[in-house]
Structure formats: structure tokens, C-alpha cells
C-alpha positions as CSV (number, residue, x, y, z in Angstrom):
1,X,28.8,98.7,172.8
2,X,26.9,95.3,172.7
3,X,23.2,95.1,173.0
4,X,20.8,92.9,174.8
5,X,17.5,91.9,174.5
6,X,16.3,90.4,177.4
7,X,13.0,88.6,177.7
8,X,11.5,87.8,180.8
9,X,7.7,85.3,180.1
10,X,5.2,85.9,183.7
11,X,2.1,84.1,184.7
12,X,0.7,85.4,188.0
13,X,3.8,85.9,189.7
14,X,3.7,89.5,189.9
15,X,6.0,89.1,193.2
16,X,8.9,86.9,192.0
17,X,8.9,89.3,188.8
18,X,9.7,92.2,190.5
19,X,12.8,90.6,192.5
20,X,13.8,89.8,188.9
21,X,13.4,92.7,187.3
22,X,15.2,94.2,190.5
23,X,17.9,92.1,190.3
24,X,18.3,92.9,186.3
25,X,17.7,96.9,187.1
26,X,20.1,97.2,190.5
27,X,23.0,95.7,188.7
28,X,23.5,97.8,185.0
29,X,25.1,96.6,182.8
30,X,28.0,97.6,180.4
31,X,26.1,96.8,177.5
32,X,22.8,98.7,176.4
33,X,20.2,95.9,177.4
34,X,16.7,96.5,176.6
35,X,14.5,94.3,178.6
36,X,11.3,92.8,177.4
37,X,8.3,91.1,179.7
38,X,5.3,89.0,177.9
39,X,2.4,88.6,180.5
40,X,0.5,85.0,179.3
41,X,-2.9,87.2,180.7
42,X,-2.1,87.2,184.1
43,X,-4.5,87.1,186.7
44,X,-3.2,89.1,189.3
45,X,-1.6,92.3,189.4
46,X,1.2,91.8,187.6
47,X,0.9,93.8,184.4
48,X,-0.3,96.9,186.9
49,X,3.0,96.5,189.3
50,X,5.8,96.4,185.6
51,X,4.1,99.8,184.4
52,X,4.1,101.3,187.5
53,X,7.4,99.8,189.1
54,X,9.3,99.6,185.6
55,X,8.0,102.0,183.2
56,X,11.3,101.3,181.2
57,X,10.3,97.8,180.4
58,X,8.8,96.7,176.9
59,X,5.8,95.2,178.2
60,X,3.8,92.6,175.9
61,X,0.5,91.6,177.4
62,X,-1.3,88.3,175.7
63,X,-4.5,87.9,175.9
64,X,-4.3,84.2,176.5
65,X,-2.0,82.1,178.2
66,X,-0.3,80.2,175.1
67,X,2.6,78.5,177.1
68,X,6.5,79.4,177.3
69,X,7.4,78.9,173.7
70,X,4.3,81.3,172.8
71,X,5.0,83.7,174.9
72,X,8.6,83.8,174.4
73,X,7.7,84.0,170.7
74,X,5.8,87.1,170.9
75,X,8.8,88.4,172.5
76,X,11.4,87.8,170.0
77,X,9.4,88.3,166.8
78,X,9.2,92.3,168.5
79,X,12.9,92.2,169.0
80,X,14.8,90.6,166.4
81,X,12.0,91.1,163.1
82,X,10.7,94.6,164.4
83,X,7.9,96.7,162.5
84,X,9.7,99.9,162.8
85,X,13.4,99.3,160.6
86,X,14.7,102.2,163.2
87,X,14.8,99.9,166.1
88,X,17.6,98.4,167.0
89,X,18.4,94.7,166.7
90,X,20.1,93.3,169.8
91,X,23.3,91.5,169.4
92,X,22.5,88.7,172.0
93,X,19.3,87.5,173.3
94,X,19.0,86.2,176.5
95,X,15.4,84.0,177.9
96,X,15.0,84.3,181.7
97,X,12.1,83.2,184.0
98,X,10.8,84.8,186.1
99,X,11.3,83.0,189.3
100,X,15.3,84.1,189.1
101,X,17.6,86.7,190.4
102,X,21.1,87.9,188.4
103,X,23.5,89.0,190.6
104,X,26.0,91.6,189.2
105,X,28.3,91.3,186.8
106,X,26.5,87.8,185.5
107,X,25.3,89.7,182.5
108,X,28.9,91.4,181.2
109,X,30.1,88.0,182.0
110,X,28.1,86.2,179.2
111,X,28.5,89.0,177.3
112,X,32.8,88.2,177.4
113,X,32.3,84.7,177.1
114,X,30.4,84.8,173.6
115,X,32.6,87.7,172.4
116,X,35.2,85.6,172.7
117,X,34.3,81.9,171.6
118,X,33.0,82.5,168.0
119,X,31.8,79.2,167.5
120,X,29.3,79.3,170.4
121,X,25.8,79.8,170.2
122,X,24.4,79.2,173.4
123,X,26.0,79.7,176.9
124,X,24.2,79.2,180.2
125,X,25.6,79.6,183.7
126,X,25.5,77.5,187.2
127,X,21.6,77.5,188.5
128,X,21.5,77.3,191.7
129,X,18.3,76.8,193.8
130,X,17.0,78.4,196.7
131,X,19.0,75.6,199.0
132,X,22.4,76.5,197.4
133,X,22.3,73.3,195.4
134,X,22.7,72.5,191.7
135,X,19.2,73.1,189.0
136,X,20.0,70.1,187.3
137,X,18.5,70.8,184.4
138,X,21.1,73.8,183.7
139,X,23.5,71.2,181.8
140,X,21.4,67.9,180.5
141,X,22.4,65.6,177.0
142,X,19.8,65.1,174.6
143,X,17.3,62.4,175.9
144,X,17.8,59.9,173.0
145,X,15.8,56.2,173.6
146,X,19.4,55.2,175.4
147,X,19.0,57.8,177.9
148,X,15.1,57.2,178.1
149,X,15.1,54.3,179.1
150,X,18.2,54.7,182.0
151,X,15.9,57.2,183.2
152,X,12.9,55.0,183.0
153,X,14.6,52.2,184.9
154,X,15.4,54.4,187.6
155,X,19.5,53.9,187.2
156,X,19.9,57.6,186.7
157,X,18.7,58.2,190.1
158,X,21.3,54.8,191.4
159,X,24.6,55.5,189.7
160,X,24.3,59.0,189.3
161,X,27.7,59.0,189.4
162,X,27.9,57.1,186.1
163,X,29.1,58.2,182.6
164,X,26.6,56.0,181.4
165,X,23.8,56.4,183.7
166,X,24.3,59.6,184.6
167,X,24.4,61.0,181.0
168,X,21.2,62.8,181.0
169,X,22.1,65.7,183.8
170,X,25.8,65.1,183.6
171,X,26.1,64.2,187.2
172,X,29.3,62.2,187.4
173,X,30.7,66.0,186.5
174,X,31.9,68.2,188.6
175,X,29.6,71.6,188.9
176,X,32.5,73.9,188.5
177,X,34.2,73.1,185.3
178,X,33.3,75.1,182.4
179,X,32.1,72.3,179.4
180,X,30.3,71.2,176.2
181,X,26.3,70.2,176.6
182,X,23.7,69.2,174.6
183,X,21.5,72.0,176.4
184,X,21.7,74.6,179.0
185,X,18.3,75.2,180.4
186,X,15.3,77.8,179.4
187,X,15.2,79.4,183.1
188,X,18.6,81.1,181.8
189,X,19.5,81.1,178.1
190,X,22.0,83.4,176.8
191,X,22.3,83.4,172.8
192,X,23.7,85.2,169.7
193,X,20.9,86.2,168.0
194,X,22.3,85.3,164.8
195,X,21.5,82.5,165.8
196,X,17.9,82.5,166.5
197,X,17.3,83.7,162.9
198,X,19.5,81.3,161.7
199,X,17.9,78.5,163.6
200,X,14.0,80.2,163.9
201,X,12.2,80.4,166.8
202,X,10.7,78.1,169.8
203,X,8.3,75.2,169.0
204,X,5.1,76.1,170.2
205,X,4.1,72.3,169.7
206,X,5.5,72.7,173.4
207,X,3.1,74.5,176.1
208,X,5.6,73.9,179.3
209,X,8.7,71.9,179.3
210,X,11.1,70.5,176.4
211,X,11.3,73.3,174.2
212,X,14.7,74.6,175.6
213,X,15.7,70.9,174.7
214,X,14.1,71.2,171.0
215,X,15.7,74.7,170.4
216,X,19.6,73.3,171.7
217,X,18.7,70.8,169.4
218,X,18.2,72.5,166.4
219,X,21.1,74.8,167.1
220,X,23.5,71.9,167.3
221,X,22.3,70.6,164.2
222,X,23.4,73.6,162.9
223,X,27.0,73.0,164.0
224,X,27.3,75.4,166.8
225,X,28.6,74.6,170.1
226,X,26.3,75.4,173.5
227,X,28.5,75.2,176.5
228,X,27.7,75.2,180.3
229,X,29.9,78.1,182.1
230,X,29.9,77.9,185.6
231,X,32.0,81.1,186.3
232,X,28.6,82.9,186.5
233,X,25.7,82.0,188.5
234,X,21.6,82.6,188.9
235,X,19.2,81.8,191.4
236,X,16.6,80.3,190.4
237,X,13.5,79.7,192.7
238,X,12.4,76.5,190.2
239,X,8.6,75.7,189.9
240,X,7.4,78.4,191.6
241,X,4.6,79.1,189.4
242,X,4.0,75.3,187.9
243,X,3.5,74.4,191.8
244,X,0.6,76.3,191.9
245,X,-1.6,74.4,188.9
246,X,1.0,70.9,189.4
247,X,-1.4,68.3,187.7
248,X,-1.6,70.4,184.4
249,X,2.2,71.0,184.2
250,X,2.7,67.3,184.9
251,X,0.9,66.7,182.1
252,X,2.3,69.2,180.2
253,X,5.5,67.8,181.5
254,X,5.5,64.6,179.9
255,X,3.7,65.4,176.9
256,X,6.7,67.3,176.3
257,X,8.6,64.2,176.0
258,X,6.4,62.5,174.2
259,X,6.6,65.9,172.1
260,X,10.4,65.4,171.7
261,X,11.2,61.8,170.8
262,X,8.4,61.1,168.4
263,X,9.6,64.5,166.7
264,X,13.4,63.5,167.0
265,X,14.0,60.1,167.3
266,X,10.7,58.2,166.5
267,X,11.7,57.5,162.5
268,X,15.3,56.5,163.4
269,X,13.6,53.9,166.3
270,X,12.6,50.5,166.0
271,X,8.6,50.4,167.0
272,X,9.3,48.4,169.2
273,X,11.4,50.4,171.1
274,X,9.0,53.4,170.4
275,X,6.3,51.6,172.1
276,X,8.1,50.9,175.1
277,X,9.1,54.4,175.2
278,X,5.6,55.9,175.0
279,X,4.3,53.2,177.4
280,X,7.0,54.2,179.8
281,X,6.6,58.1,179.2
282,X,2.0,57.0,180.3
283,X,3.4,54.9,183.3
284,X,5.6,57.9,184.5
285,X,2.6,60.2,184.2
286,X,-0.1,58.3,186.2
287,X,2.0,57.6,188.7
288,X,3.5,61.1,189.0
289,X,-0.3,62.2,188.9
290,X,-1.4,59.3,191.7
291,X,1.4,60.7,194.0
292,X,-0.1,65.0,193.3
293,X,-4.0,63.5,194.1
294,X,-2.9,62.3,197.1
295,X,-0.5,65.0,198.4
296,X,-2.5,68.2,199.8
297,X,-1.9,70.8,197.3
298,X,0.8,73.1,199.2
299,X,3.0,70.2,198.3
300,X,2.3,69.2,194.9
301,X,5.1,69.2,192.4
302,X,5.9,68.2,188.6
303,X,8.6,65.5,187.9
């Protein structure tokens, strides 16, 4: 029987957790999956609701809030290098927000698909949102200065139906056929776990955003294939806790691309280029943060 760590990372959102951990709970799997919840010191009541709701869950409480790769971190240190050589080691590892519900079957189904496509790392399913339509960020390329600067320009958002343009979320593809992406996103992430100690863990140079990017990165690198496979589904109620503090995770939003290029493409870049790129990135930012000071805060958002 395969096992399966799955980690869940919370931040006030001791409602949406419990849907999630519902979801996960209501529909068993076939495989022995051991689930695993880091609390980034919640506020609420969150911690309180998982011992008393889910006793059965491996509950990691921080005592500071040191962003998603952190917290994820503390998650799969426990599972995949434990302190006691009697626990077992999961064969897969799977990240999931907590803002999501699995419906059944979704798990077993990623489960098959690895088990039976050796050379894939990473697989991650259609996420849809609350409104039925695609998360675009479930199936994205790498943003390389090329697709930067599309996106800077604003043609992604014109000719979305592009090969060219439309590079970054792949949306000249059709959402139903299975294929090979640069990354799946961090909301849902479904891995060997081979591979994460082959590869090593998150970058927590990354508070919010871009580390799912910098991780399907580095696993590529390493010659293994990450594939979008949308047989199975999630829903995924997106920003539901970044919404609430919007004008930090903007700027942890963009700093995350700054993060990214100057760590992967910055050396190979003419500085030219580089400095159009960072002055873009600043230009994105103010205005994004101009458009939140302006909007009452019920209908703040990042991006």
C-alpha cells in the first residue's frame, strides 16, 4: 500500500481548514495517508478546532508566522527526515492550502498517475475556483525576461489566446487535455518524495508567492518531468486568507518575482534588460498598491 504525507500550511482560517480537512477525512483513501497541519501562530481558534475536531492530524504549531515555504518546511523536515528511525517515510508528498476541498477519489487518482509515469515528479490537477472557472495558476511556464516582459506590456491579458503571448498560464490550451508544464501550482502539489530529497526543500527566501515556481524549477533541472492532469479536480477558494492583509501580500507578491528572476535569470540577462525588468516588477507594485488604498478593504486583492 502506498503512503501519503499530506501537509496542509493555516493562518487564521480555522473555518476553511476544517472544510479541508473534511473533504480529505470524508473521502479515505486507498493509500495510508497521514496528514500533517503547520499553524504559522494563528490568531484565532484554529489550533483549538484541529485538536478537538481532528485529533488524528499531526499538528505543528510555529510560533511565528514565517511564510508558506517556512511553514511547509517544518512540515516536511518531520515527515521525510524524522527523529524517530521507526516512522514511516511516505512515498508521495502532497502540499495543499487550506482554502481547498478534494472531492473523492482525487487522491487515488494521483496516486495511479505517478505509479504509472516513472519519469514524473510532479503532478497537479485542474483548480477550479469558487465560480467553476479555471485557477490559472494550476499550469504556468517559467517566467523567463521573454515572458516578463509580455506580461509587463499587458499582451498576455490581449492575445491570450497566443502561443506566444499566452505562454505564461498556457491559455491558448485547452483545460482538459492532460500535458507537460513548467509548474503546477502550490495550492495543490502532488510529488514523489524522492524527489524532494533529491531536489531539497522550499526556498524560504520566499514569504508568499513564487516558491512553487522555484521548487518546479529546480526539479526540472533535475530532468524530471511535472505534468498538468486534468482528469482530477480541486476547488480552490483562491486568496482567501491573503485578502484579508492584501497590501502586505502584494508586496510579498512581487518581491517574489523579483526573488525569482534575479535568482534565475539575472546572470544570464543583459543589465539592461534586468533593469527594465526590476523597474517594471516597482511600476506593477505601486500601482497594484494605488488601486488596494483606494478600494475599501472588503475588496482588496493581490495581483
Amino acid at each position: 500500500m502506498r503512503t501519503i504525507g499530506i501537509i496542509i500550511l493555516n493562518y487564521n482560517r480555522a473555518d476553511l481548514l476544517a472544510d479541508c480537512l473534511d473533504s480529505l477525512y470524508r473521502h479515505l483513501s486507498q493509500a495510508a495517508v497521514e496528514v500533517w497541519v503547520v499553524d504559522n501562530a494563528s490568531s484565532d481558534d484554529s489550533v483549538t478546532m484541529v485538536r478537538q475536531r481532528f485529533p488524528q492530524v499531526r499538528l505543528i504549531v510555529s510560533d511565528h508566522n514565517g511564510g508558506f515555504a517556512y511553514g511547509n518546511n517544518l512540515a516536511l523536515r518531520a515527515a521525510l527526515w524524522p527523529d524517530d528511525p521507526t516512522q514511516t517515510i511516505p512515498d508521495y508528498v502532497m502540499l495543499l492550502n487550506n482554502d481547498t476541498v478534494v472531492p473523492e477519489g482525487a487522491i487515488d487518482s494521483l496516486v495511479n498517475y505517478l505509479d504509472n509515469h516513472h519519469d514524473v515528479g510532479v503532478v497537479g490537477p485542474k483548480v477550479l475556483l469558487p465560480d467553476g472557472s479555471l485557477d490559472l495558476a494550476c499550469r504556468r511556464s517559467f517566467p523567463t525576461p521573454e515572458v516578463a516582459f509580455y506580461r509587463m506590456l499587458g499582451l498576455t491579458r490581449l492575445f491570450p489566446r497566443s502561443p506566444r503571448f499566452g505562454r505564461y498560464n498556457l491559455t491558448y490550451l485547452d483545460t482538459d487535455v492532460e500535458t507537460d508544464v513548467d509548474s503546477v501550482v502550490g495550492a495543490c502539489m502532488f510529488l514523489r518524495s524522492s524527489v524532494v530529497k533529491e531536489v531539497g526543500l522550499l526556498d524560504e527566501q520566499f514569504f508568499m508567492y513564487g516558491e512553487d515556481l522555484d521548487w518546479a524549477y529546480r526539479i526540472k533541472q533535475y530532468g524530471w518531468r511535472i505534468v498538468y492532469y486534468p482528469a482530477v479536480h480541486i476547488l480552490h477558494y483562491k486568496r482567501a486568507a491573503s485578502t484579508r492583509r492584501a497590501i502586505p501580500s502584494i508586496r510579498a507578491f512581487y518581491e517574489a518575482m523579483r526573488i525569482f528572476h534575479r535568482k534565475h535569470y539575472a546572470e544570464i540577462t543583459p543589465a539592461p534588460l534586468n533593469a527594465l525588468i526590476e523597474f517594471g516588477i516597482t511600476v506593477k507594485e505601486m500601482m497594484a498598491l494605488g488601486r488596494n488604498l483606494i478600494r475599501p478593504p472588503a475588496a482588496r486583492r493581490v495581483g
